[in-house]
Structure formats: structure tokens, C-alpha cells
Residue frames relative to the residue before (quaternion, step in Angstrom):
aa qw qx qy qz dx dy dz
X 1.0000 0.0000 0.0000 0.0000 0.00 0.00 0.00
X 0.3123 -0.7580 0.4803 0.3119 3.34 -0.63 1.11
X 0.4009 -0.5788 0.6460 0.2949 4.22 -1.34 0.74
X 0.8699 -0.3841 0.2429 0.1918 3.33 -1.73 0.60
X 0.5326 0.7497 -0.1396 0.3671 2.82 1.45 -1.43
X 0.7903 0.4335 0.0160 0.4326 2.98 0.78 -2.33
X 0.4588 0.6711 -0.4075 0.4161 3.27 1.96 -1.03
X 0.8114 0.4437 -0.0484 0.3774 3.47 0.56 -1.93
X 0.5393 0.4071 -0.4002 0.6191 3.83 1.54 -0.19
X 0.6187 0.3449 -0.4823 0.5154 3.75 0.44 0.34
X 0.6083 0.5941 -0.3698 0.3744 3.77 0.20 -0.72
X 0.8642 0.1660 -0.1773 0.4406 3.60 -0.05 -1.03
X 0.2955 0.4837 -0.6444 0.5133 3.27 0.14 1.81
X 0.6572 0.4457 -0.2888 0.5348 3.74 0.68 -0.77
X 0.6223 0.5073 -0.2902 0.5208 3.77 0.81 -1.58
X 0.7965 0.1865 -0.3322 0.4695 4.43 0.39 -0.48
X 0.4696 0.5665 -0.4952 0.4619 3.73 1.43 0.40
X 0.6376 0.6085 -0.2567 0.3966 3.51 0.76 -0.65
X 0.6473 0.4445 -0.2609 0.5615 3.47 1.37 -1.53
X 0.5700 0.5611 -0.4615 0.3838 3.86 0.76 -0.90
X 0.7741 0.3574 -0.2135 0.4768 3.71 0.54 -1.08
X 0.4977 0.5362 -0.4813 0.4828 3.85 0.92 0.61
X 0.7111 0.4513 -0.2377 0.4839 3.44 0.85 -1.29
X 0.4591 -0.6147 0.5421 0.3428 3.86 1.27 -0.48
X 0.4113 0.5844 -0.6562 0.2423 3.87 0.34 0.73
X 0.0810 -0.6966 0.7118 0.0394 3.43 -1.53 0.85
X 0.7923 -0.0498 -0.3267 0.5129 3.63 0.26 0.48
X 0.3518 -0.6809 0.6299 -0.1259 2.52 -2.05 1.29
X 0.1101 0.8033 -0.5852 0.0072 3.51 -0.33 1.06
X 0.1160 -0.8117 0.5631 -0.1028 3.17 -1.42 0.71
X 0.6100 -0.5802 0.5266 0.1181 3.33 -1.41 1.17
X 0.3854 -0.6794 0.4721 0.4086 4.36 0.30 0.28
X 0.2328 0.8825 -0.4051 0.0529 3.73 -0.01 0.53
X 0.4266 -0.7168 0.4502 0.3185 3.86 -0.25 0.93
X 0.6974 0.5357 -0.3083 0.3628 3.66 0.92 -0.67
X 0.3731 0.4484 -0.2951 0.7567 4.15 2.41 -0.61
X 0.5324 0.5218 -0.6666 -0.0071 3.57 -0.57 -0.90
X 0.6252 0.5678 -0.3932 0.3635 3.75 0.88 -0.78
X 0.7850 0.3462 -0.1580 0.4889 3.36 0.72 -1.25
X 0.3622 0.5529 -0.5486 0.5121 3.62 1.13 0.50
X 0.7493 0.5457 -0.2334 0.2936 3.33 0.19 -1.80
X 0.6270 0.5522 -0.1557 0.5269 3.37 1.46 -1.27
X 0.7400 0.4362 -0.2321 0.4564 3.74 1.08 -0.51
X 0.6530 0.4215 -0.2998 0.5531 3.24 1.50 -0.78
X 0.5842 0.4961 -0.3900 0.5103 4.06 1.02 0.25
X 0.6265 0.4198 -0.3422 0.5606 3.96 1.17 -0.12
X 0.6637 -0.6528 0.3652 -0.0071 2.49 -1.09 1.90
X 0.6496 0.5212 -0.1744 0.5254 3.43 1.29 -1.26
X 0.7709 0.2877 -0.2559 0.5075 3.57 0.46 -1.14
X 0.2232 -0.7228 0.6290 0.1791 3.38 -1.88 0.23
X 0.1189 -0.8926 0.4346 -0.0140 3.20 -0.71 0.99
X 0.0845 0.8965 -0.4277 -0.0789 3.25 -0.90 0.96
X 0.5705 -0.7618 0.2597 0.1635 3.28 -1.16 0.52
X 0.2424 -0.9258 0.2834 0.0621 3.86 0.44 1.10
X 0.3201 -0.7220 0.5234 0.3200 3.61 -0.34 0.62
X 0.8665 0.2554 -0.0456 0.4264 3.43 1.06 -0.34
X 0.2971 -0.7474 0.3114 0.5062 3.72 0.12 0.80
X 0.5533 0.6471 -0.4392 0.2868 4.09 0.45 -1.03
X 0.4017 0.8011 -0.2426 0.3716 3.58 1.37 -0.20
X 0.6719 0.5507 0.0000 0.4953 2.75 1.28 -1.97
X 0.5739 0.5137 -0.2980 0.5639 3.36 1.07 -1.64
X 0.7889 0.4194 -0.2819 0.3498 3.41 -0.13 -1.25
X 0.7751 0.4691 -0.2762 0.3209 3.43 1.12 -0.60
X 0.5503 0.5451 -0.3285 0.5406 3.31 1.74 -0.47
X 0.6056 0.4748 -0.5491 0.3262 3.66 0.91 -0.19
X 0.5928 0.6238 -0.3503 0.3698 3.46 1.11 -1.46
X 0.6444 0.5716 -0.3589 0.3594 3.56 1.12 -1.15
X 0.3423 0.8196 -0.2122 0.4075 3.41 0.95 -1.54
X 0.8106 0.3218 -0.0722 0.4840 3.16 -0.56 -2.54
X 0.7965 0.2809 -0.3072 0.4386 3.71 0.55 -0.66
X 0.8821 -0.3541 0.1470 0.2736 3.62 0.79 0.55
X 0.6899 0.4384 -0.0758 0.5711 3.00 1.80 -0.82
X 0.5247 -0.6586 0.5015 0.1986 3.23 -0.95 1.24
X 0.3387 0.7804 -0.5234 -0.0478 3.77 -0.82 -0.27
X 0.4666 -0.7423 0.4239 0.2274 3.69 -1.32 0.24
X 0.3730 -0.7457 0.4967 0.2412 3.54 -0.72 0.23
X 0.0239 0.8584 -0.5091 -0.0587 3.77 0.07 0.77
X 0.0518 0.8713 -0.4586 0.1667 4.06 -0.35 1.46
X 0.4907 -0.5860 0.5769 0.2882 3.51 -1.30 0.04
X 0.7067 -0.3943 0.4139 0.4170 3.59 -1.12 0.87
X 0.7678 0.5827 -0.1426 0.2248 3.04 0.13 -1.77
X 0.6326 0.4360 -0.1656 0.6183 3.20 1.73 -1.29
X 0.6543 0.5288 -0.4669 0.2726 3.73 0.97 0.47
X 0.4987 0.4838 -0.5253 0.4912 3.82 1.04 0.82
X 0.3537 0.5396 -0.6613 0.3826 3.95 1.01 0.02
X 0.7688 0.5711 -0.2171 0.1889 3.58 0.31 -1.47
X 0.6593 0.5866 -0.3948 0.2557 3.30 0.54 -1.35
X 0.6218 0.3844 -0.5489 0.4053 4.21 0.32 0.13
X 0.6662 0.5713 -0.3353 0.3426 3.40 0.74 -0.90
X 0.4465 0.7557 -0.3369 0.3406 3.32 1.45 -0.66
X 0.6663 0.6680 -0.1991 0.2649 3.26 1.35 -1.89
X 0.6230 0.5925 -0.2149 0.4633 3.13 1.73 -1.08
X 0.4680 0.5846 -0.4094 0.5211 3.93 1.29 -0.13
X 0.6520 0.4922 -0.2906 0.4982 3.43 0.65 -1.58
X 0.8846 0.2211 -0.3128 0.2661 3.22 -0.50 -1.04
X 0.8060 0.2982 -0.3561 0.3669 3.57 1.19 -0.50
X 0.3939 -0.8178 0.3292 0.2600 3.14 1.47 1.00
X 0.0255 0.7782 -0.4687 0.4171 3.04 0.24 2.44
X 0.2767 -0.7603 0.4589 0.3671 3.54 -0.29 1.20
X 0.2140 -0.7436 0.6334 -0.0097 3.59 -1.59 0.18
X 0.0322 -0.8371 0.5356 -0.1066 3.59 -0.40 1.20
X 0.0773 0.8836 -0.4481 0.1121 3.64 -0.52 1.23
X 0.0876 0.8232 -0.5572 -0.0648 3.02 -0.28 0.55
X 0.3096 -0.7750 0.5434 -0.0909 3.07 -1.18 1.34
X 0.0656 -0.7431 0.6555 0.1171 3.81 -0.94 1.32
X 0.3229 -0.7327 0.5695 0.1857 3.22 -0.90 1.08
X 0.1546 -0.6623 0.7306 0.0615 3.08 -2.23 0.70
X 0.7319 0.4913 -0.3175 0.3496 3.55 -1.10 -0.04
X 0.7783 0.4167 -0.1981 0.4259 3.24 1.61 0.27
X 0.7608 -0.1527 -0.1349 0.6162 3.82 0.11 -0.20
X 0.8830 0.1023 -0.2942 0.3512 2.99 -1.58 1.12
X 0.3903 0.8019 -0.4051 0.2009 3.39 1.75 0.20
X 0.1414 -0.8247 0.5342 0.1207 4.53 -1.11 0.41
X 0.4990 0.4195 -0.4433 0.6152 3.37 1.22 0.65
X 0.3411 -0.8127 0.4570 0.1197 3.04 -1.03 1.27
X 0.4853 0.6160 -0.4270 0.4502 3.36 1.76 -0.51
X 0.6388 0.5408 -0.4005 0.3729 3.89 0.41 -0.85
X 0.4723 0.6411 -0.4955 0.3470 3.61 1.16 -0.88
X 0.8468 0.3533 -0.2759 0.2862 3.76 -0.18 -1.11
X 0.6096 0.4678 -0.3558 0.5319 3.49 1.03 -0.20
X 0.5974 0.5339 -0.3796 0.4625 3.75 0.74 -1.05
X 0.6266 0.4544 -0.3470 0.5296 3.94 0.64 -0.87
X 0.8461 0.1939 -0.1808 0.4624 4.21 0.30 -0.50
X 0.5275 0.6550 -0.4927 0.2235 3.52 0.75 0.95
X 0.4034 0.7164 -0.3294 0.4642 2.99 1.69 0.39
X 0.6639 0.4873 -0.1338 0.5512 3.55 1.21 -1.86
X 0.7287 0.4624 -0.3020 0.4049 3.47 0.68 -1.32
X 0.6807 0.4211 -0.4084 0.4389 3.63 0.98 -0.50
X 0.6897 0.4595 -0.3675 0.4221 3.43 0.40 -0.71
X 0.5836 0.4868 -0.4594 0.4596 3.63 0.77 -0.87
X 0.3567 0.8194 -0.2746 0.3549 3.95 1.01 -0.30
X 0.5271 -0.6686 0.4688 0.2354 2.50 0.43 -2.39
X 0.6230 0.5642 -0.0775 0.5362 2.33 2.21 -1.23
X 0.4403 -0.4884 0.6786 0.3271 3.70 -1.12 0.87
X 0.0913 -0.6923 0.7153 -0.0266 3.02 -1.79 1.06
X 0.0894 0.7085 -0.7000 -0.0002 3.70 -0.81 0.75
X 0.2297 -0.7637 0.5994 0.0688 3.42 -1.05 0.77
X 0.4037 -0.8026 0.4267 0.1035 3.89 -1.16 1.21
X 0.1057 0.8398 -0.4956 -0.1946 3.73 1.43 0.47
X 0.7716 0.3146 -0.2198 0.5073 4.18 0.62 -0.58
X 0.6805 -0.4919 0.3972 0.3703 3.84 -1.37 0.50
X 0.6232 0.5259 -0.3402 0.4683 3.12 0.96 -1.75
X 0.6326 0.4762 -0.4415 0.4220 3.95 0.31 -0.45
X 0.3514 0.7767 -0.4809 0.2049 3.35 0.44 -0.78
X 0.7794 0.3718 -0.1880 0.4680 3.82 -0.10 -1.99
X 0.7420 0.4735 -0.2661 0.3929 3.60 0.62 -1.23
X 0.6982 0.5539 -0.2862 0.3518 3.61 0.98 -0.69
X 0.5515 0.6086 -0.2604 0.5076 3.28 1.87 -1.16
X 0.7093 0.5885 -0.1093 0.3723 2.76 0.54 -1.43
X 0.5381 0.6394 -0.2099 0.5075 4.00 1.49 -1.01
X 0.7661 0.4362 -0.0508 0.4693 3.09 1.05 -1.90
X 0.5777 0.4995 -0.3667 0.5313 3.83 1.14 -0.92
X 0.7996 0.3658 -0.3231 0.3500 3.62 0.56 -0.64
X 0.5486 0.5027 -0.3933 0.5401 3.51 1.72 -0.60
X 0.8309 0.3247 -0.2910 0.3458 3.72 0.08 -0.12
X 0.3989 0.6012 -0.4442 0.5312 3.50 1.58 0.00
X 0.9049 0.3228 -0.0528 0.2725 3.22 0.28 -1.41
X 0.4829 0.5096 -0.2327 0.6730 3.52 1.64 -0.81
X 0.3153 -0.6702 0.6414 0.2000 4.25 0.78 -0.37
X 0.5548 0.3762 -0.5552 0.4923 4.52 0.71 0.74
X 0.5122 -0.4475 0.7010 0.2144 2.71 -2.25 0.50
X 0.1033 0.5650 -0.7845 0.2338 2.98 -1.69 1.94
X 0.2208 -0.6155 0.7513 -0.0891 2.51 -1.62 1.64
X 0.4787 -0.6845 0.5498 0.0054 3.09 -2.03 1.24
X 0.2503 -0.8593 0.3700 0.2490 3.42 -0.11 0.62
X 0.1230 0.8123 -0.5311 -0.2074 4.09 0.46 -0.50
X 0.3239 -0.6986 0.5876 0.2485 3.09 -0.71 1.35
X 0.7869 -0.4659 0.3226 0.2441 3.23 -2.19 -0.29
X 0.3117 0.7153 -0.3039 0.5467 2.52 2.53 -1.25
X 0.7228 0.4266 -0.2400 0.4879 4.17 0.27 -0.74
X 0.6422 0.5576 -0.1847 0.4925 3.67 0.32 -1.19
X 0.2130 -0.6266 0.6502 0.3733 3.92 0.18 -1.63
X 0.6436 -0.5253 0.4774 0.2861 2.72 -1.81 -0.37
X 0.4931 -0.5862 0.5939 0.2459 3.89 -1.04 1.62
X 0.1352 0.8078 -0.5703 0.0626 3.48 -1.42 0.79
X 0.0425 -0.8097 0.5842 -0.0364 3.45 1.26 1.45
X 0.6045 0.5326 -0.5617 0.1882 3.78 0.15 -0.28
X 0.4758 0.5423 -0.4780 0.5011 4.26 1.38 -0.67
């Protein structure tokens, strides 16, 4: 029987699939990532959105502006880790004041066992904002819908890049050792 916990670490993959298709995103790029896999899976099966896959995150940046410029809204879905690919490309939000939607599963921080993730997971907060970027951060599931959702409308509409944080506290705990 699944406990509460597990109820809600399944749920808010549906709860920021849902906000994506209120706000009207159709493309969706994205970084391969075990922590999206649900809402990857769930975007790449909707018919409306297109989605693509990046070897790199700055890709994304570069592609949601082009997307944007041609009319279409879209989101950027990544790993902490893949947020220093970004920060020059960022510059290009700021200056041609261009909306920008991220969401971001974090590593390097609670409950985390890869030490490499540790140093980036601790400055993706500073590094985005020092950027430019609005940051709002998701410590519980139940936040999930309301935070996405806050941010899809503050950067659709206001035209800044804001990025969502989901903490691990959201995500669970990684266990490569089973």
C-alpha cells in the first residue's frame, strides 16, 4: 500500500503537466532526467506539445527563445547540475526581455550521495538569480500546482525568466546502491 508520501511524489508530475496545458505550452525541451521522467513521458504522449531532447541544457534556452519569437510558449525541463551550462545564454532573456519558464529538479542537496552534484545543487539558486532569473523554490508536493502555475503566469506575462526549483524533499531519495 502506497503511504502519503508516495501518494503525492507520484501526483505532482500530473499537477505541473496540467499547469503546462493551462498556460498553452507546446514545446518542451528537456535534459534526459529520472526526476521529469513522468512528466516527460506525459508530454511526449500530448499531441499538442512538441518535445525535444538536448544533449545540452543552453539548447533549451536558445530554443525557447526562437520558440517564443515565433509565437509559442514552451518550458525548459533540467537538472540543477545542467544550470551553469546556462547562465550566458540567460543574458539574452534579460536583455531582449523574453519570457522563460524552467523548471528545475534539484540535486546536491537534501538527502543527496553523489558528491559531484553537491557543489552546483548548493548555487543554483544564487547562480540563477545572480542571472536575472526569478527563482521560486517547491520544498513540499502539495506546492507543486500553485508554484508552477505562479511562475507560468509571472513569466508568460511580466515577459522575465523564472525558474522553479523542486527540491529533493519533492523528488525522494536516489538509491543507485539496490
Amino acid at each position: 500500500m502506497q503511504t502519503d508520501q508516495q501518494t503525492k511524489a507520484t501526483v505532482w508530475p500530473d499537477q505541473i503537466f496540467d499547469v503546462l496545458k493551462e498556460a498553452g505550452v507546446t514545446q518542451v525541451a528537456y535534459v534526459p532526467d529520472a526526476g521529469h521522467s513522468k512528466l516527460i513521458s506525459r508530454c511526449e504522449a500530448e499531441k499538442s506539445m512538441h518535445t525535444v531532447s538536448l544533449t545540452t541544457e543552453e539548447e533549451g534556452v536558445a530554443m525557447l527563445a526562437g520558440s517564443w519569437m515565433g509565437g509559442a510558449k514552451g518550458v525548459l525541463l533540467m537538472q540543477s547540475s545542467g544550470v551553469g551550462n546556462c547562465i550566458n545564454m540567460l543574458s539574452m532573456f534579460q536583455e531582449c526581455r523574453l519570457p522563460l519558464l524552467m523548471l528545475v529538479t534539484m540535486r546536491g542537496v537534501w538527502g543527496e550521495f553523489n558528491p559531484w552534484q553537491v557543489p552546483m545543487g548548493g548555487s543554483t539558486a544564487s547562480a540563477l538569480s545572480g542571472a536575472g532569473v526569478i527563482v521560486h523554490s517547491a520544498e513540499r508536493a502539495e506546492d507543486i500546482r500553485d508554484t508552477v502555475h505562479a511562475s507560468a503566469l509571472l513569466a508568460f506575462q511580466t515577459y522575465r525568466p523564472v525558474a522553479v526549483l523542486i527540491q529533493q524533499s519533492v523528488i525522494g531519495f536516489k538509491n543507485w546502491s539496490k
